[in-house]
Steps between C-alpha positions, in 0.01 A plus 500: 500500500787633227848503659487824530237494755720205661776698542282796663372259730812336577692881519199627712514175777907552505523821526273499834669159668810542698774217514338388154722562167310678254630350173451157682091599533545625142680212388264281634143691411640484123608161518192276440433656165817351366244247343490758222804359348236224358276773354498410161414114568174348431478420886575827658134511582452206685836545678533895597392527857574111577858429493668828643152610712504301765639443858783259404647742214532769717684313790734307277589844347563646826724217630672542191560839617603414829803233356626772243521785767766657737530339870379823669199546248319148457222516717406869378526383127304190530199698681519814297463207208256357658309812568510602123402180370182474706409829481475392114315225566231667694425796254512250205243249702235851490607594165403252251335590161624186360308179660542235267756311726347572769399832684741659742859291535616163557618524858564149632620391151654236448310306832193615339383563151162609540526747739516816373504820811333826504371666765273763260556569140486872396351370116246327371666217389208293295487845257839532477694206431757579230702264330851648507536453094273823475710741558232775463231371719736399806647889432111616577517324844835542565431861506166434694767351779724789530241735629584268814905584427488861437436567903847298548670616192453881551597457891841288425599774275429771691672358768788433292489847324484656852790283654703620195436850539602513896818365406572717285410827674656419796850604575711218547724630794537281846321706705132500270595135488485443902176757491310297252625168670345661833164619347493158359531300781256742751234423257 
């Protein structure tokens, strides 16, 4: 999935989980894909989905989170991390047009090497493994892939859009604010 689609995901699970922070579940549902800083190296292949897709990556990151934050907001941040960051490993472990290390993700990495999870894979991965140093060919399939993200993509922004708009139409006066709190809450 493109971070994009990540960051639908990860704006889509926040935005409908009380007590959870969203930018934590966005933090963390982007997060794993910081193995693109290695792009350009002749490894990237064999690595990408390995060393930031797995179990282990994902808690480290969010007990990371959970030493850097306030008192009052530790256990939210390290779950809402924690949230994200799976939620990225699941979709990448059914979206992989790229098998040659492996399909799905490396879950139980570094314990074990082999083992690569995923529950279903929405391609074909024997006719579509790409090497990432063709640019145009993994284009075709990344495109194939994001008929998958446009559902998430088009609902995050129009959620967005439509948050935006509320807030600004509304008058911002004390009493619509205790009306909308009400109508919020009865729901």
């Amino acid at each position: 999935m493109t971070p994009l689609g990540h960051l639908s995901v990860s704006y889509l699970a926040g935005r409908t989980t009380r007590n959870i922070s969203l930018v934590g579940v966005i933090v963390g549902g982007v997060l794993p894909d910081i193995d693109f800083v290695l792009f350009l190296s002749p490894s990237f292949n064999q690595i990408h989905r390995v060393i930031t897709h797995n179990l282990m990556f994902v808690t480290l990151a969010a007990i990371a989170g959970l030493l850097v934050s306030r008192e009052g907001r530790r256990r939210t941040l390290f779950l809402s991390l924690l949230l994200g960051g799976v939620l990225h490993l699941f979709v990448d472990s059914c979206m992989d047009a790229n098998a040659s290390n492996g399909v799905g993700i490396a879950l139980l990495w570094p314990f074990e090497t082999d083992y690569f999870f995923s529950p279903f894979n929405l391609f074909t991965p024997a006719e579509n493994v790409v090497d990432w140093t063709d640019p145009v060919a993994y284009a075709k399939i990344t495109l194939m892939g994001m008929v998958w993200e446009i559902p998430f993509i088009l609902l995050s922004a129009l959620l967005l859009l439509r948050k935006r708009l509320i807030g600004r139409t509304l008058p911002q006066g004390p009493e619509t604010v205790r009306r909308c709190r009400g109508a919020w809450e009865k729901r």
